[in-house]
C-alpha positions in Angstrom: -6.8 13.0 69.4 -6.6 16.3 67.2 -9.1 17.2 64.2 -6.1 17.4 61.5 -9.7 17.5 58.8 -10.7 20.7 60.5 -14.1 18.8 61.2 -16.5 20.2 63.0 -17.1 19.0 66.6 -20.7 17.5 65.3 -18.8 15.5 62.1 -15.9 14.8 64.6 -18.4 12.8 66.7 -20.2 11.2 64.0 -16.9 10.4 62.5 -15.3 8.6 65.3 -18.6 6.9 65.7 -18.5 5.7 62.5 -14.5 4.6 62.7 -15.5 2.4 66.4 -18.4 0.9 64.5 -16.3 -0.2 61.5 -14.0 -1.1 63.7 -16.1 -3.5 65.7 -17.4 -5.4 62.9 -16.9 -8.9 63.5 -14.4 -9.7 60.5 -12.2 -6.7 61.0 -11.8 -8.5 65.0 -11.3 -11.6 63.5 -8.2 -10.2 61.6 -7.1 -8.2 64.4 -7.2 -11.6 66.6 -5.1 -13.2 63.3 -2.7 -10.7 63.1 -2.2 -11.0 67.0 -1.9 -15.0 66.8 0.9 -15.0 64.0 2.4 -11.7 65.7 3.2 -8.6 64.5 6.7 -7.4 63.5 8.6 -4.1 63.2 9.4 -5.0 59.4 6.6 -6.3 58.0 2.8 -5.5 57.6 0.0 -7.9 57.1 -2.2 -8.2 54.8 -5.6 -10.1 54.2 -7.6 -10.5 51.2 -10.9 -10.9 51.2 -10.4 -14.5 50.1 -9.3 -15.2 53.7 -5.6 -16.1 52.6 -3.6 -13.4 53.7 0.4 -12.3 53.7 3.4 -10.4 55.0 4.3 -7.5 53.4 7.4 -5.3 54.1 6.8 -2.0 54.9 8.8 0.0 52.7 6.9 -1.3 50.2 3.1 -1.0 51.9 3.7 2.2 53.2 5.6 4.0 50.1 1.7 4.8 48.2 3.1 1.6 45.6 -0.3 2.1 43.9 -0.6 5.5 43.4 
């Protein structure tokens, strides 16, 4: 729970509380519960589009910046 932005302790707060609300939001739970459901692996990443279909992704490939 550092401050690796160098925010200030006001922006930290306001920060976080934005991250928990976003969090919270009822179709960011709804994936979480998805992804929890179909279960998680050490391989892959999940993925769901906004169309509610959604994917497995390995994660070489999600977590190597592919579209930057």
């Amino acid at each position: 729970m550092g401050n690796p932005q160098n925010l200030s302790p006001t922006a930290l707060r306001a920060k976080r509380a934005r991250d928990l609300a976003n969090a919270n939001e009822p179709y960011r739970e709804e994936r979480r519960a998805h992804a929890q459901r179909v279960g998680q692996r050490s391989d892959s990443d999940i993925h769901h589009t906004k169309s509610g279909s959604w994917r497995r992704v390995s994660t070489s490939w999600n977590r190597a910046n592919y579209n930057k």
